[in-house]
C-alpha positions in Angstrom: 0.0 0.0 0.0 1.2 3.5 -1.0 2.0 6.0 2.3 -0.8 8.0 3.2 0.2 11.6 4.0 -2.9 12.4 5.7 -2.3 14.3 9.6 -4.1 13.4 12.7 -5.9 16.9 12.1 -6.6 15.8 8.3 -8.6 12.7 9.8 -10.1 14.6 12.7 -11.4 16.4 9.9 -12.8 13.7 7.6 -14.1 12.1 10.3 -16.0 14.8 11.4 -17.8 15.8 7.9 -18.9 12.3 7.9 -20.6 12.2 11.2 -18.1 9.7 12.9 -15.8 10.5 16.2 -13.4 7.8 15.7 -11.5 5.7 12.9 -13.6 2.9 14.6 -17.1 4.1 14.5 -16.3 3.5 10.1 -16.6 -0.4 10.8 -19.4 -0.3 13.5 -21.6 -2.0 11.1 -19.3 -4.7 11.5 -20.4 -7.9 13.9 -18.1 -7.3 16.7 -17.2 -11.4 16.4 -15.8 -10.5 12.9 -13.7 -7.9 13.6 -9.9 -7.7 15.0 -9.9 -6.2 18.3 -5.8 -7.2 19.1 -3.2 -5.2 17.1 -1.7 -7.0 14.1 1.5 -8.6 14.6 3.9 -6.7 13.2 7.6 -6.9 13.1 9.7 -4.1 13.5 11.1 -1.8 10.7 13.8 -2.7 8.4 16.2 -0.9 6.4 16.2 -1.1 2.7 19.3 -3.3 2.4 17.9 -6.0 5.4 14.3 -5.8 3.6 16.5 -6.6 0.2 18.1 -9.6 2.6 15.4 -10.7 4.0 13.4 -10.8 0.3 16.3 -13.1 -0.8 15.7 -15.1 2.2 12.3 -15.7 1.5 12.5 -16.3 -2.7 15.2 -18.7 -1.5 12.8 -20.8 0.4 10.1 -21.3 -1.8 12.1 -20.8 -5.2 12.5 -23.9 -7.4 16.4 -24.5 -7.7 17.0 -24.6 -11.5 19.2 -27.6 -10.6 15.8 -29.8 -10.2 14.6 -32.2 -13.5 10.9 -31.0 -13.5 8.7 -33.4 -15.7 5.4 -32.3 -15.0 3.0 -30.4 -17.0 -0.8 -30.9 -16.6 -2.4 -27.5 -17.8 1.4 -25.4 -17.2 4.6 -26.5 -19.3 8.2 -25.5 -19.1 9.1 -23.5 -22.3 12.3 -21.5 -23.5 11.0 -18.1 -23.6 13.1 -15.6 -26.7 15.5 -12.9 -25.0 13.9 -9.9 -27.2 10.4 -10.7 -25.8 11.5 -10.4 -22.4 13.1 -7.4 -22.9 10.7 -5.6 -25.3 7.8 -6.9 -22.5 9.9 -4.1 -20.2 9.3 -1.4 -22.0 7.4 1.2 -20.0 5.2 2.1 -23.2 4.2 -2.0 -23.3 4.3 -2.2 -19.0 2.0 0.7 -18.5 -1.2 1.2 -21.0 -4.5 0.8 -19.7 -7.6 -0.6 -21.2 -8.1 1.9 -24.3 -11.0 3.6 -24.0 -10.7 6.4 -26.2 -8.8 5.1 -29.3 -7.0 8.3 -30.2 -4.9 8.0 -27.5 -4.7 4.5 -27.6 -3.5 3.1 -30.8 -0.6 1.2 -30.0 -1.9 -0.9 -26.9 -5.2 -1.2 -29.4 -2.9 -2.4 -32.6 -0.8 -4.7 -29.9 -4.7 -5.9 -29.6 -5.2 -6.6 -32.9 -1.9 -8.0 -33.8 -2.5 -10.7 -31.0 -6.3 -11.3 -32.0 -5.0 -12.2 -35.8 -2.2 -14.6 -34.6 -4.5 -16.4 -31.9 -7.3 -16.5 -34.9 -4.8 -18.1 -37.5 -2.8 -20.4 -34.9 -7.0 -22.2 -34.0 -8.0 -21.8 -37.5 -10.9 -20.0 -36.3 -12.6 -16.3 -38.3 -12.6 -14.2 -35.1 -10.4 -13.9 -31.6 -11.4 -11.6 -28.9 -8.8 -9.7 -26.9 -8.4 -12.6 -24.7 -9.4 -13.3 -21.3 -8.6 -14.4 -17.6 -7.5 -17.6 -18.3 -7.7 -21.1 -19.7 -10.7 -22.1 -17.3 -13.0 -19.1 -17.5 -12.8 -18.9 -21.0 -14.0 -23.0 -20.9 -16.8 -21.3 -19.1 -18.1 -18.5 -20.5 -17.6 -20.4 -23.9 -20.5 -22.8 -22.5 -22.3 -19.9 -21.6 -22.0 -18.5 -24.9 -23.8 -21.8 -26.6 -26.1 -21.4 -24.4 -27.1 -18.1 -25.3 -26.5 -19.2 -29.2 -28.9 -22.2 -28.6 -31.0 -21.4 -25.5 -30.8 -24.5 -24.5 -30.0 -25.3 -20.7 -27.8 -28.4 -21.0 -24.2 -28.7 -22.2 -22.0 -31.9 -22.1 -18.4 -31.8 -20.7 -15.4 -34.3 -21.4 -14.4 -35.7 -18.4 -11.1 -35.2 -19.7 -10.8 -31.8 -19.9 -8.6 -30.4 -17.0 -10.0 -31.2 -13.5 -9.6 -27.3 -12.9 -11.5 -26.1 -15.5 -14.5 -28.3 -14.7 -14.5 -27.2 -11.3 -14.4 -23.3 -12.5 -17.4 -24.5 -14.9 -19.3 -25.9 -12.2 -18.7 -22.7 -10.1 -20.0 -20.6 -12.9 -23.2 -22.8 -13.6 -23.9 -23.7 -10.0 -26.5 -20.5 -8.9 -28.1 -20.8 -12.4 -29.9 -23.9 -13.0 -28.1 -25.0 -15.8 -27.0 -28.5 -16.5 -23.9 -29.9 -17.1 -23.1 -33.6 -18.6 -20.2 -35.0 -18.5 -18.8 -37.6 -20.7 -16.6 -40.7 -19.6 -13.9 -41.7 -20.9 -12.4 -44.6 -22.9 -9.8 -47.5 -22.6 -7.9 -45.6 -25.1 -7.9 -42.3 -23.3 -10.1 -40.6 -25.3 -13.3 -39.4 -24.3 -16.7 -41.7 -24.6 -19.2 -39.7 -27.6 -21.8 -42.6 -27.4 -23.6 -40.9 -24.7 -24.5 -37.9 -26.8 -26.9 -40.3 -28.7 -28.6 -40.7 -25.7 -28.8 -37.0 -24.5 -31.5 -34.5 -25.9 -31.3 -30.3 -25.1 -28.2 -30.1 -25.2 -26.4 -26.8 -26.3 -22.6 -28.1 -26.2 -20.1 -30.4 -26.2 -16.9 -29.1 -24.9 -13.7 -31.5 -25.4 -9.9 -30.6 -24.7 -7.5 -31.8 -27.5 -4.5 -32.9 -26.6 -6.7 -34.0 -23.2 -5.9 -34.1 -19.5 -3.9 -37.6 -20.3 -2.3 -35.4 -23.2 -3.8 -38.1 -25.9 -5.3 -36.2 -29.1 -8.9 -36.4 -29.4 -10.8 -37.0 -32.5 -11.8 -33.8 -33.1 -13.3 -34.3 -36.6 -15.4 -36.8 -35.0 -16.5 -35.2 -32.1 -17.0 -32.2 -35.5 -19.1 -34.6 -37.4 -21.1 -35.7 -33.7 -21.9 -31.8 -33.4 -23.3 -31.6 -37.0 -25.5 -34.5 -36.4 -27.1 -33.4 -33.3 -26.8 -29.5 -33.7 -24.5 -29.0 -31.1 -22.2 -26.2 -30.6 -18.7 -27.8 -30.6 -15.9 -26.2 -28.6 -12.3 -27.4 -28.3 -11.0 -26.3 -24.9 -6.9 -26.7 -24.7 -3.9 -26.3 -22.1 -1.2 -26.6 -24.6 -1.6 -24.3 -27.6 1.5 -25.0 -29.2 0.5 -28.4 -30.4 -1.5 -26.6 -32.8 1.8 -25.8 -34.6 1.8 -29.6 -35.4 -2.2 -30.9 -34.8 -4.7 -29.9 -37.4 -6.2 -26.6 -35.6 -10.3 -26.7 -34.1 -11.5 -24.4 -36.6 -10.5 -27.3 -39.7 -11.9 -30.0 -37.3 -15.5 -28.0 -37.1 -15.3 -26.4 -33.9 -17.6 -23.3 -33.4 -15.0 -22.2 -30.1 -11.8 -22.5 -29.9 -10.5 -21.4 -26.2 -7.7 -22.5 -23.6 -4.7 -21.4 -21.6 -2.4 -19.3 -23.8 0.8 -19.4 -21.6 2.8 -21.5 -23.5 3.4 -18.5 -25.4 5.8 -16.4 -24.1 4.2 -16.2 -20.3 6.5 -18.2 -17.4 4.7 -20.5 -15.2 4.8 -18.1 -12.4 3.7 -20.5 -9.3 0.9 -21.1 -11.6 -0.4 -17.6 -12.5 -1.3 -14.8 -14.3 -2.1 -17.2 -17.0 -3.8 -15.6 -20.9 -7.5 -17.0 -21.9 -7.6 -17.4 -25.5 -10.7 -17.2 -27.2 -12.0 -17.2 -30.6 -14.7 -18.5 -32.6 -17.3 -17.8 -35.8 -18.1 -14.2 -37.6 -21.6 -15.3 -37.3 -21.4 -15.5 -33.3 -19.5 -12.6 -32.4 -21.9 -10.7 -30.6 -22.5 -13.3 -28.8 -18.9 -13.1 -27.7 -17.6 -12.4 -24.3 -15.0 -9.9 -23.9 -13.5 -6.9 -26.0 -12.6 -6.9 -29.7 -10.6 -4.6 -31.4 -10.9 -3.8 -35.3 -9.6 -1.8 -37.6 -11.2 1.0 -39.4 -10.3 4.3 -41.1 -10.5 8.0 -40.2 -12.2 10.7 -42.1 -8.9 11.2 -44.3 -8.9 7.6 -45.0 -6.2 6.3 -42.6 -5.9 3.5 -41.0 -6.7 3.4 -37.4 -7.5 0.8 -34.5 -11.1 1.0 -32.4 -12.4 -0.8 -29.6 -15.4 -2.7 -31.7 -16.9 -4.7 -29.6 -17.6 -4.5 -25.8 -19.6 -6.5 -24.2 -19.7 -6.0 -20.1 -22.3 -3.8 -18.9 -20.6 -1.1 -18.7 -20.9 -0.5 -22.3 -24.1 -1.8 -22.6 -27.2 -2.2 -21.4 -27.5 -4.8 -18.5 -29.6 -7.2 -20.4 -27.7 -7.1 -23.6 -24.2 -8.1 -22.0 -22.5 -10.8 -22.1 -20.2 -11.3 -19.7 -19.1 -9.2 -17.0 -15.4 -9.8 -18.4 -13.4 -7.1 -20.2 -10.5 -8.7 -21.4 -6.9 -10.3 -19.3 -4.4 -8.0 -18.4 -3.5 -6.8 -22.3 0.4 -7.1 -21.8 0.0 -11.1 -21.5 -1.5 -11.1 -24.8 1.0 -8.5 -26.1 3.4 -11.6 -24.8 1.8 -14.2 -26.5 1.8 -11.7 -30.0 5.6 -11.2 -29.4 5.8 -14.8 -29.2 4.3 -16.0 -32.1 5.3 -13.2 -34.3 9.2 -13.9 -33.4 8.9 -17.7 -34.0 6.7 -17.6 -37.1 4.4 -20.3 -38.4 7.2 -22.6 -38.9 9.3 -22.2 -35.9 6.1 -22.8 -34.3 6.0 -25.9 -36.5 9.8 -26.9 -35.1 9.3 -26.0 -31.7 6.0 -28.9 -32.1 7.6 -31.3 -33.1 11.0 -31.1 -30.6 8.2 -31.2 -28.1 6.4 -34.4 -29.5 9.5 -35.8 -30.6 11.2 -35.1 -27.1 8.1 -36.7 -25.1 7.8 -39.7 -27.7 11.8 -40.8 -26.9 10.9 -40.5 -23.0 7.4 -42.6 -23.4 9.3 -44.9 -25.6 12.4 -45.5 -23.7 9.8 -45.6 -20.6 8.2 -48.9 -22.2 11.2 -50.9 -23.1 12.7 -50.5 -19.4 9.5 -52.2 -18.4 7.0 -49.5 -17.2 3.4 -49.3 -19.3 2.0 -46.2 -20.7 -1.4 -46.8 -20.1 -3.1 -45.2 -22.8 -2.9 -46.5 -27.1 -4.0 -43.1 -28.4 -1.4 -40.4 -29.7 -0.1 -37.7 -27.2 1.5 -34.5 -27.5 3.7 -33.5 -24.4 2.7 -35.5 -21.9 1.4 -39.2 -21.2 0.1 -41.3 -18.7 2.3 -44.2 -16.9 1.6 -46.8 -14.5 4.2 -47.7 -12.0 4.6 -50.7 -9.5 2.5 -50.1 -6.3 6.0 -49.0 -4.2 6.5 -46.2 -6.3 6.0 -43.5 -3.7 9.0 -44.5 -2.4 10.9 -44.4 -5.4 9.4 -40.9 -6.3 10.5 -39.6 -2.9 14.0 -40.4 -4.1 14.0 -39.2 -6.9 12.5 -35.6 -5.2 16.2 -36.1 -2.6 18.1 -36.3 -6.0 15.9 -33.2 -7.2 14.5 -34.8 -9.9 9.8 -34.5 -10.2 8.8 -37.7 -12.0 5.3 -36.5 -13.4 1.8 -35.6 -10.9 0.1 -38.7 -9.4 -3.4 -38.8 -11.1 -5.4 -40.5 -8.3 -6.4 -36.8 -6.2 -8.0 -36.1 -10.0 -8.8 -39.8 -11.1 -9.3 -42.1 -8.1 -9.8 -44.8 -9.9 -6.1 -44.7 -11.6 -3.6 -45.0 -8.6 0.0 -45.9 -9.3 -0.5 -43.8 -12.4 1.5 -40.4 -13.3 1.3 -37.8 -15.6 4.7 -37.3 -17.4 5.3 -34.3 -19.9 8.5 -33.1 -21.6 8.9 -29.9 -23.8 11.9 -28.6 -25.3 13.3 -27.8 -22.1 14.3 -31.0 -21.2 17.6 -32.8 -22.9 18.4 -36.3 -23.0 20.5 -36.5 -20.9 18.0 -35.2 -18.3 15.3 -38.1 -19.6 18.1 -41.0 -19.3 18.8 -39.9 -15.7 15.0 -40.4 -14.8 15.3 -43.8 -16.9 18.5 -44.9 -15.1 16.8 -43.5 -11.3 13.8 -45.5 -12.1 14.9 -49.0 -13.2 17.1 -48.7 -9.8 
């Protein structure tokens, strides 16, 4: 909090025009059981050079050494992130902008927009991208609110493999409403079950994630062709866009929304946040859209200029004609993820794909002839599922003394698949790195 350079006359004052004798007569509204009545705890002052100490301290303690072997992944992946995007992300112009309002003061931050809205629309395949939002999970939900809306029908159906997160955060936004949500098992070859949508009437959606929680690659011209039949609106939810730089994108599969977790490009994991929501879906359903969209137009001397198009919260709008209550994530993520793809290009973005499958194909492989089964058939991108002998906890704990993370036990998500672990690689991990875990494990 900034220092407040008010006097004890200055509040004797305020207080007074408001009616109140005390700083504590603000909060008497308050149930005296809720409030504080003991000081806070506070430790003495420091200077700036033992705050600076003790901040080391601290990032010491609950820092990841960069000498551990992390192979995990599940919804946020270890990726080399380009020197120029880190330092042109530090530029005060990119660091401070705020949401552009007025558009003649704002047309870089609303270009940076655009540029990132055209680059998320051509790396899905999809005609239209918003300016992105929150993150992976509440653009799962608001794109199942969106159907909805499209439809108005009160039912949507839900892979039970798309992250365990973003059903929960789906299930938090439908909750209060009434609304129903289906989900859909899954099958021996971890993909998910689309037999029960013959048996399901009102539906609005079906929502799958591709690669999937168990990182196999769903059949999304199926799931495409299952939409057509039962005029569903399809949406492809995803925690790892870069395997569209090798997968056929949702918007050739027939997917009406394409949204995930965008940070994989360019963001760090950051203890698991701020991530970047990507969105984007059909011309025909953008004002059904949540979130802001930027376009480009001209002025009245015919040059080109950038303007906020579409706004959807009520602020803009009127109440019953909004959409969400969204504006749009923190723009310099998405200015990130621009960078990102800009600097790599559509076939760097191609390489970096394949390393990564290639990469996590050597480890699954060299997994399977030292004995260990990968437990599902279907193709994966990043990340696979393993089953280990019933002791392993002991083994993993080892391997954690010799700072080495072998994948994320799935039985807290899946209780019915203990003794198996979810293993990703990405281009951050050598092989030397992946033999270690192959030589620690067959000890």
């Amino acid at each position: 909090m900034r220092y407040l350079p008010h006097t004890d006359e200055d509040i004797a004052l305020m207080l007074r025009v408001v009616g109140a004798d005390t700083l504590d007569d603000l909060f008497s509204t308050i149930p005296d059981d809720c409030r504080r009545r003991r000081d806070l705890d506070i430790p003495a002052a420091l200077t700036e050079w033992e705050l600076n100490g003790l901040m080391d301290a601290l990032s010491n303690s609950v820092a990841i050494s960069p000498e551990y072997k992390l192979f995990l992944g599940a919804g946020r992946y270890d990726h080399f992130i380009p020197a120029s995007l880190t330092h042109l992300l530090g530029r005060s112009e990119f660091v401070t902008p705020y949401t552009p309002y007025q558009p003649e003061m704002s047309q870089g931050t609303l270009q940076a927009i655009y540029e990132y809205q055209t680059l998320a629309a051509r790396l899905l395949g999809m005609e239209v991208s918003n300016a992105s939002l929150y993150d992976g999970a509440s653009a799962l939900a608001e794109a199942l609110l969106m159907a909805i809306r499209i439809t108005r029908r009160k039912r949507v159906a839900v892979s039970s493999l798309i992250h365990p997160y973003y059903r929960q955060v789906v299930q938090t936004y439908f909750s209060p409403t009434g609304l129903e949500i289906v989900e859909l098992p899954y099958l021996e070859n971890g993909r998910t079950d689309l037999s029960r949508l013959d048996r399901l009437d009102g539906l609005a959606a079906v929502a799958v994630q591709s690669p999937n929680f168990f990182g196999c690659i769903e059949d999304l011209a199926a799931v495409g062709e299952k939409s057509r039949e039962k005029d569903l609106v399809f949406i492809t939810s995803f925690t790892e866009p870069l395997a569209y730089g090798l997968l056929k994108n949702p918007g050739s599969q027939g997917a009406h929304i394409a949204c995930g977790e965008g940070q994989s490009l360019g963001i760090p994991k950051w203890f698991g946040g701020p991530g970047l929501g990507m969105f984007a879906g059909k011309m025909k359903h953008v004002r059904s859209m949540p979130g802001r969209l930027v376009g480009k137009s001209t002025d009245k001397d015919g040059r080109n200029g950038f303007v906020l198009t579409l706004a959807t919260r009520e602020q803009h709008i009127r109440r019953e004609k909004a959409t969400s209550n969204i504006c749009t994530n923190n723009s310099l993520l998405a200015l990130a993820a621009a960078m990102y793809m800009a600097s790599l290009g559509g076939t760097g973005i191609r390489e970096l794909s394949k390393l990564n499958h290639d990469k996590s194909e050597y480890l699954k492989q060299a997994l399977e002839k030292a004995g260990f089964k990968v437990c599902f058939e279907s193709p994966t991108f990043n990340e696979f599922v393993v089953e280990f002998p019933a002791n392993f906890e002991t083994t993993y704990e080892r391997l954690l003394e010799k700072k080495v993370v072998a994948g994320i036990p799935l039985t807290p998500y899946f209780p019915e698949l203990a003794g198996r672990y979810l293993i990703c690689v990405t281009e951050t991990k050598t092989k030397e790195e992946m033999d270690l875990l192959i030589e620690e494990l067959g000890k």
